[in-house]
C-alpha positions as CSV (number, residue, x, y, z in Angstrom):
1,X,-53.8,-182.7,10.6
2,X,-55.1,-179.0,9.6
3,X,-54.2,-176.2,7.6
4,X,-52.2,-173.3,9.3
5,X,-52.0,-169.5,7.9
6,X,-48.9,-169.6,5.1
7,X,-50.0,-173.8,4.1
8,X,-51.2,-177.3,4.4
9,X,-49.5,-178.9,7.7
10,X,-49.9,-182.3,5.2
11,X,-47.7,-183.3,1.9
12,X,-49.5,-182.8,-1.5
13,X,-50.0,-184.9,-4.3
14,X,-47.9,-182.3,-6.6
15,X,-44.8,-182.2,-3.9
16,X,-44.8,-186.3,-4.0
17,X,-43.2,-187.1,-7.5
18,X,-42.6,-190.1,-9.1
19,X,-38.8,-189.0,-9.0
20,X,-36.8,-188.7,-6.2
21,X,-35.8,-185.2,-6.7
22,X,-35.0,-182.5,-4.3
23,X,-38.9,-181.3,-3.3
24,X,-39.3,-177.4,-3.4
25,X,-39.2,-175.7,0.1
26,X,-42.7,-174.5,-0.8
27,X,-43.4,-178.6,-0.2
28,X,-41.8,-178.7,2.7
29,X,-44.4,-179.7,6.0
30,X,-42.5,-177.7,8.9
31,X,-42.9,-178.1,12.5
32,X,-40.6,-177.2,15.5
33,X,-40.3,-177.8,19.4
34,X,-41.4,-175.9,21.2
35,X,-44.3,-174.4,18.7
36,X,-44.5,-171.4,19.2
37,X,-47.5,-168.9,20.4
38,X,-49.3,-167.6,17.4
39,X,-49.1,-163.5,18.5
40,X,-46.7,-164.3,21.5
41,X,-45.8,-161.2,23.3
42,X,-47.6,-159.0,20.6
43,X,-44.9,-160.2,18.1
44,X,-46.6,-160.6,14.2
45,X,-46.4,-164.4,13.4
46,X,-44.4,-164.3,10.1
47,X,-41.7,-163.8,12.9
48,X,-42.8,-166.5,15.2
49,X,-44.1,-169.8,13.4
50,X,-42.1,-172.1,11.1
51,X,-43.7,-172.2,8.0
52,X,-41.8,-168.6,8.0
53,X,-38.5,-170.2,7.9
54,X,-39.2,-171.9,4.5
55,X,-41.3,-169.0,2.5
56,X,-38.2,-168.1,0.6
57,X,-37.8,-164.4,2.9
58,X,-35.8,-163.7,5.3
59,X,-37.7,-161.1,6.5
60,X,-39.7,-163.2,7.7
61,X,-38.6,-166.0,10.5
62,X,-39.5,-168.4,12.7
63,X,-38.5,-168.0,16.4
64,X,-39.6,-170.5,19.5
65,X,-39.8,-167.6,22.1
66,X,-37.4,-168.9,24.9
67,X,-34.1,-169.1,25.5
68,X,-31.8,-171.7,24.3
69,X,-31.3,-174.5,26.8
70,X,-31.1,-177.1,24.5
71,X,-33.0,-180.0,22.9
72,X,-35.3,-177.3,20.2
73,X,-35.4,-178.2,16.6
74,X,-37.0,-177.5,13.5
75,X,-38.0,-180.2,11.5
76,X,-38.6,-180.5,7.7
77,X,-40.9,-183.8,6.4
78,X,-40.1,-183.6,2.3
79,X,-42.7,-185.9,1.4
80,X,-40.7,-188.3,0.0
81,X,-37.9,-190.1,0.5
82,X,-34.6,-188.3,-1.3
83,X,-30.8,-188.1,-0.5
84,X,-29.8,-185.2,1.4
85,X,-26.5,-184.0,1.8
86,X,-26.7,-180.6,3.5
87,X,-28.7,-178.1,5.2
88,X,-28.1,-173.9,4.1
89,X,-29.2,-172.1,7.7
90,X,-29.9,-168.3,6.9
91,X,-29.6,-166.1,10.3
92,X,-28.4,-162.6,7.9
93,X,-31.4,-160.6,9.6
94,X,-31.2,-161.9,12.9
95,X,-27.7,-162.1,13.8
96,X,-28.0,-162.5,17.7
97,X,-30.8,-165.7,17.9
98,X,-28.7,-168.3,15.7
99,X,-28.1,-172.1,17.4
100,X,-25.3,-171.8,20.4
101,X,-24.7,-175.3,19.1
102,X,-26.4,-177.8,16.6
103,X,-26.9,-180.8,14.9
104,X,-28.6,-182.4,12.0
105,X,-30.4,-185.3,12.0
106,X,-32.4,-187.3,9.2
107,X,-34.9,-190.0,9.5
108,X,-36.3,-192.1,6.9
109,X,-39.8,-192.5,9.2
110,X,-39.7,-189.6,11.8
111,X,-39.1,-191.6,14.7
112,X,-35.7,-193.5,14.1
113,X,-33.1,-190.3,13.7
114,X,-29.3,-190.5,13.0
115,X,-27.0,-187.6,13.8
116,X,-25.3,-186.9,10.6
117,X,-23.3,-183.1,11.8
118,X,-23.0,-182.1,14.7
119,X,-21.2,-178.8,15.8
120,X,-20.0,-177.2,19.3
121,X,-19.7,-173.8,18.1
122,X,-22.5,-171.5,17.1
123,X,-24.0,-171.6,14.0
124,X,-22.8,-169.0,11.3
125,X,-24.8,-166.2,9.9
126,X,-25.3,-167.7,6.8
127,X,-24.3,-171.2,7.6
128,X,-23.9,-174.0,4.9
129,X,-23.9,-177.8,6.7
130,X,-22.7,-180.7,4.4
131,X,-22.4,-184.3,5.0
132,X,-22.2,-187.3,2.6
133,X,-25.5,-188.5,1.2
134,X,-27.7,-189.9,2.6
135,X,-31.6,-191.2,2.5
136,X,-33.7,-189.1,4.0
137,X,-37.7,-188.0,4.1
138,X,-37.0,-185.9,7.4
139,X,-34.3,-183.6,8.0
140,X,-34.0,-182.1,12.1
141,X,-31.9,-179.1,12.7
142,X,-31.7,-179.3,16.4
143,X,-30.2,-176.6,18.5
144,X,-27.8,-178.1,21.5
145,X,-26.2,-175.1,23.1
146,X,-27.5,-173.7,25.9
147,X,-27.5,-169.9,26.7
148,X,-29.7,-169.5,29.6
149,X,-27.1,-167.5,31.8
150,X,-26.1,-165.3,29.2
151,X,-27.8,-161.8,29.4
152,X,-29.4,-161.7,26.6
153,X,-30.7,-164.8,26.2
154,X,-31.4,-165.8,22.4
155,X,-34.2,-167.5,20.8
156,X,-33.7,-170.0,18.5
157,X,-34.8,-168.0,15.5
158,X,-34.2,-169.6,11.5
159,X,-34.6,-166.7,9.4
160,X,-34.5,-169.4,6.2
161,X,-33.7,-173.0,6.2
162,X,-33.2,-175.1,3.2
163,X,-32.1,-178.7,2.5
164,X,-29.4,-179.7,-0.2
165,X,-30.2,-182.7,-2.1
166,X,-27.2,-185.5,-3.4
167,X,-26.9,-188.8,-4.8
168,X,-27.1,-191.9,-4.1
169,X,-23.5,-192.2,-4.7
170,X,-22.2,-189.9,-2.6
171,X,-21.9,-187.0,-4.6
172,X,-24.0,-183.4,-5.1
């Protein structure tokens, strides 16, 4: 793996702790499906490529430049394994290119995933997901809906992301 512009694409030995506390989004390793162009369609990347969803801005974004037909997601690796109990989905800039429908998924290895929400509806402007704890080093916000026919098709665009952290017991 290699370095893109905003960070390392790799987890560091400061956002690994001994503890399994809820990692910084600044130690968050971000990727998404379908990765997006750098400079697609002469748009700037800070609104374009995930690392923008989880710089603490919501100017800034990231966006996979298609419409939704379902089966994109943005994926967060925290470096470690911690319980998770929610996902907080900012869309308060761009209102129009939030998920049609979405679920959340974790994974303790990135390959094994369990659905742990999953919604028909579109996701709120300033959505907060919760579910009971669970263990977790990956967290998947996947987008399900599909909006192809519908003039004007959205982007899945994440203006912020950020993942809520429990306790082994169940509890915040």
């Amino acid at each position: 793996m290699g370095t893109y512009e905003g960070g390392a694409d790799t987890c560091t030995a400061d956002c690994m702790t001994a503890s399994a506390t809820c990692p910084a989004q600044s130690c968050y390793v971000v990727s998404a499906v379908p990765t997006p162009v750098a400079g697609f369609d002469g748009i700037p990347n800070n609104k374009l490529l995930p690392q923008y969803a989880v710089d603490g801005n919501t100017a800034t974004r990231f966006s996979d430049e298609q419409a939704q037909m379902g089966g994109e997601y943005f994926e967060i690796d925290l470096c470690q394994a911690v319980y998770v109990n929610g996902v907080t989905v900012n869309n308060a800039v761009d209102t129009g290119d939030g998920a049609t429908a979405f679920e959340v998924n974790i994974s303790l290895d990135g390959n094994c995933w369990t659905t742990v929400f999953n919604s028909q509806t579109p996701a709120a402007v300033d959505d907060e997901v919760t579910f009971p704890s669970v263990l977790a080093r990956f967290v998947r916000y996947t987008q399900t809906g599909n909006d192809v026919n519908i003039p004007p098709a959205a982007w899945f665009t994440i203006d912020e992301i950020t993942v809520q952290c429990g306790s082994a017991d169940g509890g915040p």
